[in-house]
C-alpha positions in Angstrom: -9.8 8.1 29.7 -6.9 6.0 29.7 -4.8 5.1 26.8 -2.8 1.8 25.5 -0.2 1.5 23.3 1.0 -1.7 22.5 4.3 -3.1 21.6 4.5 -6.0 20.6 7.5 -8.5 21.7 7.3 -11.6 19.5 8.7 -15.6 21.5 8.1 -17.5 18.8 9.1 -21.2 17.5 9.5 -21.2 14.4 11.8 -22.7 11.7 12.8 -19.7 10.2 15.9 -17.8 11.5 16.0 -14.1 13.4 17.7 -12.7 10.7 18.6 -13.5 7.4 21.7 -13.1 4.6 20.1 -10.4 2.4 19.3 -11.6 -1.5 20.4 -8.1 -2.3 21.3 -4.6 -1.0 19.2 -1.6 -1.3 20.5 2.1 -1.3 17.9 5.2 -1.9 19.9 9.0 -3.1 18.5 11.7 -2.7 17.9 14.2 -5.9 16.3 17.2 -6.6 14.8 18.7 -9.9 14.6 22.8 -9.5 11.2 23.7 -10.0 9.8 20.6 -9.4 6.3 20.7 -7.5 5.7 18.1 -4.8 2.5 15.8 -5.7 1.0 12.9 -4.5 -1.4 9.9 -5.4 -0.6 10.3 -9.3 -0.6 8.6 -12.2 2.8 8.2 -14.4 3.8 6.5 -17.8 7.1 6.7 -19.1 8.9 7.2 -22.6 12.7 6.9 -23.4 13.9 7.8 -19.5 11.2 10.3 -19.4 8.0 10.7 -17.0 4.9 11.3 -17.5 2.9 12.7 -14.5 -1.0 12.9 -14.7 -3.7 13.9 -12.0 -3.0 13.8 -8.3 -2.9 16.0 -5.1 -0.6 19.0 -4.4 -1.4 18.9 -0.7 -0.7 16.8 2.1 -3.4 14.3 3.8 -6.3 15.5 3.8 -8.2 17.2 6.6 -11.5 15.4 8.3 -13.5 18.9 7.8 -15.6 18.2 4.8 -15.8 21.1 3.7 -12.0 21.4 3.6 -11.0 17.6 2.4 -10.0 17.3 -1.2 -10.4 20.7 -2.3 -10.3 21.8 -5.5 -7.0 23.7 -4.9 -5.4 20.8 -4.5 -6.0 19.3 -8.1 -3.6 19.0 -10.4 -4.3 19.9 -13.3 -1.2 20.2 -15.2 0.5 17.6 -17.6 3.9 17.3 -15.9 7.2 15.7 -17.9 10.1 14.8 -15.9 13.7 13.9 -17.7 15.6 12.8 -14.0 18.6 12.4 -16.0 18.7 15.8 -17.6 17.2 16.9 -14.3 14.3 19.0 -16.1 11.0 19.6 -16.1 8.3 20.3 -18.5 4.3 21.4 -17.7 0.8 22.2 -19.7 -2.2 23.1 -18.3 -5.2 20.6 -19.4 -7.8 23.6 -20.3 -7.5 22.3 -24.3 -8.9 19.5 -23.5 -12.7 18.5 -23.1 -14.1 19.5 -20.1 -14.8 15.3 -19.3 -11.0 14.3 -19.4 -9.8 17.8 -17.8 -12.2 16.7 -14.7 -11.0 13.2 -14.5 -7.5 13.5 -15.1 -7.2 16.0 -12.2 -8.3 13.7 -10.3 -6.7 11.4 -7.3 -5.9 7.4 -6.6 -6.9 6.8 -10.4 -5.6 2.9 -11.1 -3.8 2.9 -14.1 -1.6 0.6 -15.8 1.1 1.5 -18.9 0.7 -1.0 -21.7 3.0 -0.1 -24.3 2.7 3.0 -25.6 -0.5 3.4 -24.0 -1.3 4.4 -20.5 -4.8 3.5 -19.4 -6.4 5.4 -16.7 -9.6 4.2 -14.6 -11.5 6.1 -12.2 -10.1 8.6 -9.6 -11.9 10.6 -7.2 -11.9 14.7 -7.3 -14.5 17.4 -7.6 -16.5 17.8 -11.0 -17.8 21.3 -12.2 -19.7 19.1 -14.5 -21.9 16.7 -11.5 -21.5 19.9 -8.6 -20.1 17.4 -6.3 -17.0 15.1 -5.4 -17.7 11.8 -7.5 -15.9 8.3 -8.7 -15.1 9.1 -12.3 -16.6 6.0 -14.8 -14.4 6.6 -17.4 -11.2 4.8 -19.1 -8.8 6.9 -21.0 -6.2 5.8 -23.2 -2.8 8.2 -23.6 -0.4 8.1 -26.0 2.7 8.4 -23.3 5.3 9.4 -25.9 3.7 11.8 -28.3 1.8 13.5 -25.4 5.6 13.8 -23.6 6.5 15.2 -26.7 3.9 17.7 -27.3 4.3 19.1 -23.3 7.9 19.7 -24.6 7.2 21.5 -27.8 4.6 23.5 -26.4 2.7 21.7 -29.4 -1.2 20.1 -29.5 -1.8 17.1 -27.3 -5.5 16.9 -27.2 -5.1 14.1 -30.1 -3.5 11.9 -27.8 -6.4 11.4 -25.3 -9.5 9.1 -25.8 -12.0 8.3 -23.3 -14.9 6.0 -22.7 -17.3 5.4 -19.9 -17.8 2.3 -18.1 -19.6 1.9 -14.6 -17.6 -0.9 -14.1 -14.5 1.5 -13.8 -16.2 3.7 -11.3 -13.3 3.0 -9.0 -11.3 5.3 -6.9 -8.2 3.6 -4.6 -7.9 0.3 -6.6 -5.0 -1.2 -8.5 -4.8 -2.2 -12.1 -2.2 -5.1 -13.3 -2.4 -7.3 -16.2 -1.2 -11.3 -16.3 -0.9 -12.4 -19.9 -3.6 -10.3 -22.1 -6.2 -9.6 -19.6 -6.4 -6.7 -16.9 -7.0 -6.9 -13.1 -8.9 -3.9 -11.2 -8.4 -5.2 -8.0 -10.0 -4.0 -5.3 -11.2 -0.4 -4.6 -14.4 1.6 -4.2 -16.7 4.1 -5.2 -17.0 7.3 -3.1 -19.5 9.8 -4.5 -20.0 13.0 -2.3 -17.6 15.3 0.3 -15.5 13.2 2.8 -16.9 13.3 6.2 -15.6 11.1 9.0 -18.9 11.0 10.6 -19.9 8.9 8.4 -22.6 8.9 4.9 -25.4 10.0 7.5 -23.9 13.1 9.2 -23.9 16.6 7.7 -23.0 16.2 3.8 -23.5 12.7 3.7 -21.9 10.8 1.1 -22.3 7.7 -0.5 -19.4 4.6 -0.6 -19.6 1.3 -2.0 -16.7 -0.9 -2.2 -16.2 -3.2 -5.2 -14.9 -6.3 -2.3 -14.6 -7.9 -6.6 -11.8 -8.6 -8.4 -12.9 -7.2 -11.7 -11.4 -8.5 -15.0 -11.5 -7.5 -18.8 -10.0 -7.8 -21.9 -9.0 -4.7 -23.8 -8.4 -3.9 -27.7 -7.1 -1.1 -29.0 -6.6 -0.4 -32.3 -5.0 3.0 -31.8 -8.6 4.6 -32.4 -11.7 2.8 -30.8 -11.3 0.9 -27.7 -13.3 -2.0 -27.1 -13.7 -3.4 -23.6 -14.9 -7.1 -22.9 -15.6 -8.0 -19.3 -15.3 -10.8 -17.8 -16.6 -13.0 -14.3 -15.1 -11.2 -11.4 -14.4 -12.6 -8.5 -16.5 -10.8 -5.0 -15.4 -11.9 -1.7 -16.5 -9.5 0.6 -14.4 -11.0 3.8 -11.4 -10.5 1.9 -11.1 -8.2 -1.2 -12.4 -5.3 0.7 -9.3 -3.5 0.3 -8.3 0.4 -1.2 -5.7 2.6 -1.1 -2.8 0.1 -0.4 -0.5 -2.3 -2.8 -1.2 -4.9 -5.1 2.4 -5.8 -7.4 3.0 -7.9 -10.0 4.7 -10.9 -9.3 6.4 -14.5 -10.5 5.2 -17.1 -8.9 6.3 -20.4 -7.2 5.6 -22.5 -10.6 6.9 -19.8 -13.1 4.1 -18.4 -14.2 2.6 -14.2 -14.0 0.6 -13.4 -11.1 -0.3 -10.8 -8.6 -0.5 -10.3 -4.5 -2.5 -7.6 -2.6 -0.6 -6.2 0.1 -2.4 -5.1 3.3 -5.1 -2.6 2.6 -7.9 -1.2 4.1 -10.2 -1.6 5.7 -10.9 -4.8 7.5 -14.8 -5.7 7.6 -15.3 -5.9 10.8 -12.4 -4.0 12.6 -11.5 -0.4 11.0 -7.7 -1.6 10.8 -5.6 -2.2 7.9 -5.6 -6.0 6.9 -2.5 -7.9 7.8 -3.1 -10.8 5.3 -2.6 -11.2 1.6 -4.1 -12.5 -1.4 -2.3 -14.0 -4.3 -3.9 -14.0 -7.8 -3.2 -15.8 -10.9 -4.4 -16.7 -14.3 -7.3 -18.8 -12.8 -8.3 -17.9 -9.2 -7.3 -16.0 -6.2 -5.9 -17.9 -2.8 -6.1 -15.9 0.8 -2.9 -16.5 2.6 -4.1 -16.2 6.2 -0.5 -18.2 7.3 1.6 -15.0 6.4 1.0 -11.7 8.2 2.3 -8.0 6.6 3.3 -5.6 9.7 5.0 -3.2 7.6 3.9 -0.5 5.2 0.0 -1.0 5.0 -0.8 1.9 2.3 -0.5 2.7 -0.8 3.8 3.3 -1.2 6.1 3.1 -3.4 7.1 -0.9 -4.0 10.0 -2.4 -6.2 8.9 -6.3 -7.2 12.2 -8.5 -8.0 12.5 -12.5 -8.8 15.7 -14.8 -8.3 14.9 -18.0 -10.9 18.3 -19.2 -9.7 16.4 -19.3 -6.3 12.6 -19.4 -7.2 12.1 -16.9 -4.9 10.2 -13.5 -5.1 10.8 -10.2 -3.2 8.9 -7.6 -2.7 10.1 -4.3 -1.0 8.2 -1.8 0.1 9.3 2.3 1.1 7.9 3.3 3.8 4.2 5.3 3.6 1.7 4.4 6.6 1.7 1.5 8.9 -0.4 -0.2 11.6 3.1 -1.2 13.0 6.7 -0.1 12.9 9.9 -1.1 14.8 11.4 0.7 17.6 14.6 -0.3 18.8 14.5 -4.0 17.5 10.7 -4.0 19.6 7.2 -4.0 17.0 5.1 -1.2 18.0 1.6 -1.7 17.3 -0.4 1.7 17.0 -4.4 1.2 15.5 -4.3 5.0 14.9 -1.8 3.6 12.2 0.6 6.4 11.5 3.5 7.1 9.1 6.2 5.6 9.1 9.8 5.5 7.5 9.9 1.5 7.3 11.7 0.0 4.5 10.5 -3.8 4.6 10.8 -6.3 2.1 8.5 -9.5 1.7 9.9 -13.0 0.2 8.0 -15.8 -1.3 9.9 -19.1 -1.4 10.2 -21.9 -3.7 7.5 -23.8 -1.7 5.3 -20.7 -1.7 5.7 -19.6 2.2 6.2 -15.9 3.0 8.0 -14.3 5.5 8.7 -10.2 5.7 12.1 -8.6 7.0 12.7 -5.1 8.1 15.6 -3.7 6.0 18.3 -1.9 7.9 17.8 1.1 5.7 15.3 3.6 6.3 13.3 6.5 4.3 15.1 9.6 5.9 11.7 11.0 7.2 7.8 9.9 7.0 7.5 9.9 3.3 6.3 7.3 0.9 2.8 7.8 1.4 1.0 8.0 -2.3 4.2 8.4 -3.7 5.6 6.3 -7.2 8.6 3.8 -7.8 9.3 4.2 -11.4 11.5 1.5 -12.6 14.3 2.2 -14.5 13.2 -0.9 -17.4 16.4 -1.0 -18.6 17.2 -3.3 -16.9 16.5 -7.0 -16.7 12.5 -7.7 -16.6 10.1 -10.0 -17.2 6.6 -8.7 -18.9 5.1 -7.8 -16.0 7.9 -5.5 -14.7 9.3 -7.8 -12.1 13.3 -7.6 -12.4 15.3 -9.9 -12.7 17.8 -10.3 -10.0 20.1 -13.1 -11.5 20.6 -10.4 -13.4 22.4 -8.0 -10.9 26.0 -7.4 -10.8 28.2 -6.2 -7.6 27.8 -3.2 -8.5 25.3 -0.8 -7.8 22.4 -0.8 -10.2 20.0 2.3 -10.6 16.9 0.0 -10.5 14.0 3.0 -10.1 13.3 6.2 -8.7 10.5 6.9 -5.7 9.3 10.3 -6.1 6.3 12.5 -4.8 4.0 11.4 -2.1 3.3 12.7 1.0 5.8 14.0 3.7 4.4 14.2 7.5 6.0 16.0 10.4 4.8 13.9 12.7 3.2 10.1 12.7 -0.2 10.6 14.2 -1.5 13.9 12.6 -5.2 12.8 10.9 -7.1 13.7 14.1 -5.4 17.2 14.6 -4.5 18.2 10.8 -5.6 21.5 9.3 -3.6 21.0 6.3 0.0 22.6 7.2 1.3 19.2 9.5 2.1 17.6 6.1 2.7 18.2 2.4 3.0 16.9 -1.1 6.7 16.1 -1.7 8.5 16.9 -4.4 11.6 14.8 -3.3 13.2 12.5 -5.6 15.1 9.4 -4.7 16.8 7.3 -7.0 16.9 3.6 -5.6 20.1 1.2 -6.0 20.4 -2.4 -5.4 23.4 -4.5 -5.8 24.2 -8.0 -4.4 25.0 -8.5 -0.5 28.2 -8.5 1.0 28.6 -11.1 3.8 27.5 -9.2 6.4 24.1 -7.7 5.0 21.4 -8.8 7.2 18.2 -8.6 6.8 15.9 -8.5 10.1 12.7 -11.4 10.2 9.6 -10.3 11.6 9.2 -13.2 13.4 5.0 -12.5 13.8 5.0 -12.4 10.1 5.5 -15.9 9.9 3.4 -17.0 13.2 0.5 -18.9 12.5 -1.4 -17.2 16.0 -1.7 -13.7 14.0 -2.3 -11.8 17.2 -4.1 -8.8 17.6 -5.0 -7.0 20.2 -7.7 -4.0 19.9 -8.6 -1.2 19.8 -5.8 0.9 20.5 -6.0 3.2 22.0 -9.0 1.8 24.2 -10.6 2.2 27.7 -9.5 -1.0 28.9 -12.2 -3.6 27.1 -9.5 -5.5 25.1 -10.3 -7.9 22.1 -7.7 -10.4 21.8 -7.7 -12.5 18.1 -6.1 -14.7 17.8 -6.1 -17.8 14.7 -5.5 -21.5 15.5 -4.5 -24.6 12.7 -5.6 -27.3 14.4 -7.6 -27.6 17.4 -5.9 -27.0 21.1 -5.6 -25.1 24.2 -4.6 -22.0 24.6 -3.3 -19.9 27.7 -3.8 -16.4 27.8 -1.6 -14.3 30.6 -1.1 -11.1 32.3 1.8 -10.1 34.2 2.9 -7.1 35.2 6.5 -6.0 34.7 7.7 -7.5 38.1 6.7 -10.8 37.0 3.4 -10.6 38.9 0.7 -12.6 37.5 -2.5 -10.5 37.6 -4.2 -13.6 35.4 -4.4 -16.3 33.6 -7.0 -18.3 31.2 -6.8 -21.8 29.7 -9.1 -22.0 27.0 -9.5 -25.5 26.0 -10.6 -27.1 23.1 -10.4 -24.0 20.7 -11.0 -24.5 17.1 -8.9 -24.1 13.9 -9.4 -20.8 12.8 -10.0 -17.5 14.2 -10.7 -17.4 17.5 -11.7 -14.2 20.1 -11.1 -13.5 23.5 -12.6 -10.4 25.4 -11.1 -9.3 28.8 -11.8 -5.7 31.2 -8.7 -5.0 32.6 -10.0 -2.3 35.8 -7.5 -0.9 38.6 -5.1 0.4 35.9 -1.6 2.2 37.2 -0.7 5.5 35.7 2.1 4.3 33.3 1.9 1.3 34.5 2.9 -1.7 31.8 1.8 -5.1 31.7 2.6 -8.2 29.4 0.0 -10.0 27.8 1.1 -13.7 26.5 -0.9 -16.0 24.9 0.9 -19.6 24.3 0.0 -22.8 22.4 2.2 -26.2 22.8 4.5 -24.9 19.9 4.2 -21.0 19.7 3.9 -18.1 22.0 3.7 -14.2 21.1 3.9 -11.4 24.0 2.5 -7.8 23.8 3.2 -4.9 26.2 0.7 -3.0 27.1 1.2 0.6 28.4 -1.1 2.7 30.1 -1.4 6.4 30.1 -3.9 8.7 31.4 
């Protein structure tokens, strides 16, 4: 069976610049806490510089054998407390708690959101004694972040601390939770009841999965004793808010005003790839930006959301964590078994609302990121929602956050071959300094970001039946080529008359070379994008 990888070499017109001067510099230390466990896919308040670390893994990715994925070994079910400035640590197990709370908050990819005093925590996916299966918890739980930080301290009663409801509309595993003004966003997500079993909900333990494709919103009040939850219209778009497990950040937007974009996610509805688009949400609606793609950093990783007012414009960088794409050598390299990846990218909105990404010249040191936290140092200059405020930032370097936990891999590609030992939870901790540019930081533009063709080319790898998409604005022709790397046209297609929108053309390429490469090209009259393809047997 032969094999293609392609990289992706981007010709492109385009009125943004290769490169850019950055807004800011970014710097990542590493730092270590002795005794510190690593965990991944967490949940995490803080109090006076201190962490609070609820639920999670302590394992690497999980392995496709369902009767191995998402063991109950790998719960954590410990209360952990983090000072990074003292560099200590503080645990307690949750046995003195009822047996409802002990099961969800051991488990993983809860959304959660810290309001306050008050961390509120929705769904999460794990194994429950209580059901005698894997489920989507339907529960919300309030915690009191300080006094239970306190209490882990002390050795002292927490179990005061906790409340819990139950909701079916917070049956969610692999969503986000953000807030703009007094009502909260679960964005996204789904709910997964049974063992995971990439075979699929018919094969062996079959399972059943159900994603929300909604935009669910509600109003919360909390009187410190009873919570009362009031939900309001969601917005369902199937096409598009079919997304889990990837990131959705808090934002300021184009006209001032709180809002929120989903990153990437997965997966797409009709292609089991990450999407490359985004949706931006505010106070009133939702808008798909299909004019932007994201390359970089498609799940769930730490992110650090900053805002220049000077500038009106609005960054968003992303640590590294798994990818559809990364960069090799200045070349993007497309791989659909999307792998991890050690890309530190950032994405910045303008004044006029158009996006564009940039590859950082800074890397993670090895394939981390994946489930792991930024925690922001809040300190510092912030609006409500947590977006900093980079008029704000000196020439000095600022400690703006920490990453820590997530999931380190020795290798990019290990889901098809892992028995649990190719990767771990990591129990590194990096704290994360920006300060402003000198004149020679340069930040690099994905120029396909900003390419209104959004080629993709799949599957990958594939037995030679491509699938070329492709989007159009306005209706013209488009050529499609294939050259070898001599120069040697092996062929070429006009397609006339194409549509705005997304287009889709399917080619057989037969009589392959062993390691052979070929370029494939499609052009309009003002843009052209090239991928190589490379053959292997």
């Amino acid at each position: 069976m032969k094999k293609y990888l392609l990289i992706t070499v981007s010709y492109l017109i385009s009125y943004f610049s290769y490169s850019q001067t950055a807004p800011f510099e970014v710097f990542i230390e590493p730092m270590n806490i002795s005794g510190l466990g690593g965990i991944q896919s967490f949940a995490v308040g803080q109090d006076n510089g201190k962490w609070l670390i609820i639920g999670g893994r302590l394992d690497g990715l999980h392995q496709r054998q369902p009767f191995a994925a998402f063991d109950i070994a790998g719960h954590n079910n410990q209360l952990i407390v983090v000072d990074p400035t003292t560099q200590q640590k503080w645990s307690a197990p949750l046995t003195s708690l009822p047996t409802a709370l002990q099961e969800q908050l051991s488990s993983t990819n809860m959304e959660f959101y810290q309001d306050g005093d008050y961390l509120y925590i929705l769904g999460g996916y794990g194994y429950s004694a209580t059901a005698g299966d894997h489920t989507t918890y339907n529960n919300l739980t309030a915690v009191k972040v300080s006094d239970v930080i306190n209490a882990v301290i002390n050795n002292t009663s927490f179990t005061s601390y906790f409340r819990q409801i139950t909701d079916n509309q917070f049956q969610v595993t692999g969503g986000r939770l953000e807030k703009i003004g007094n009502t909260f966003y679960l964005l996204g997500g789904h709910k997964f009841i049974g063992r995971y079993n990439p075979m699929g909900p018919t094969n062996g333990p079959g399972f059943i999965q159900e994603y929300t494709n909604a935009i669910r919103k509600f109003n919360l009040t909390d009187n410190g004793t009873t919570i009362s939850i009031t939900h309001l219209s969601p917005s369902i778009d199937a096409a598009n808010l079919r997304r889990r497990d990837y990131n959705a950040e808090p934002q300021i937007l184009p006209n001032g005003e709180e809002g929120i974009t989903l990153f990437s996610g997965v997966f797409q509805q009709n292609a089991n790839l990450p999407f490359l688009n985004s949706v931006t949400v505010d106070s009133n609606s939702y808008t798909v930006n299909n004019t932007f793609q994201q390359y970089y950093n498609h799940y769930h990783c730490p992110v650090l959301p900053i805002y220049s007012e000077q500038k009106n414009e609005m960054h968003t960088v992303f640590f590294g964590g798994i990818a559809q794409f990364y960069d090799n050598q200045g070349t993007l390299v497309q791989d659909n078994n999307v792998p991890f990846v050690n890309t530190i990218a950032r994405v910045t909105r303008d004044s006029s609302g158009s996006m564009a990404e940039y590859k950082l010249p800074v890397e993670m040191p090895s394939l981390l990121g994946a489930g792991a936290e930024f925690i922001p140092n809040v300190n510092f200059p912030h609006y409500r929602n947590e977006v900093f405020k980079l008029d704000s930032l000196t020439t000095d370097s600022t400690l703006i956050g920490y990453i820590y936990g997530g999931i380190s891999s020795t290798q990019p590609n290990i889901f098809f071959t892992n028995t649990g030992t190719q990767s771990s939870a990591s129990s590194q901790i990096f704290k994360v300094y920006i300060k402003k540019p000198s004149p020679l930081s340069i930040d690099n533009l994905n120029k396909s970001s900003v390419s209104v063709l959004n080629l993709t080319i799949y599957p990958n790898p594939n037995n030679g039946e491509l699938n070329i998409l492709f989007n159009l604005s306005k209706k013209e022709n488009v050529t499609i080529s294939i050259v070898d790397t001599k120069g040697a046209l092996i062929e070429k297609t006009i397609l006339t008359g194409l549509n705005p929108g997304p287009n889709n053309f399917k080619k057989t390429i037969t009589n392959l070379a062993k390691g052979s490469v070929y370029l494939i090209s499609i052009e309009t009259a003002s843009e052209k994008l090239t991928h190589k393809l490379i053959v292997k047997r």
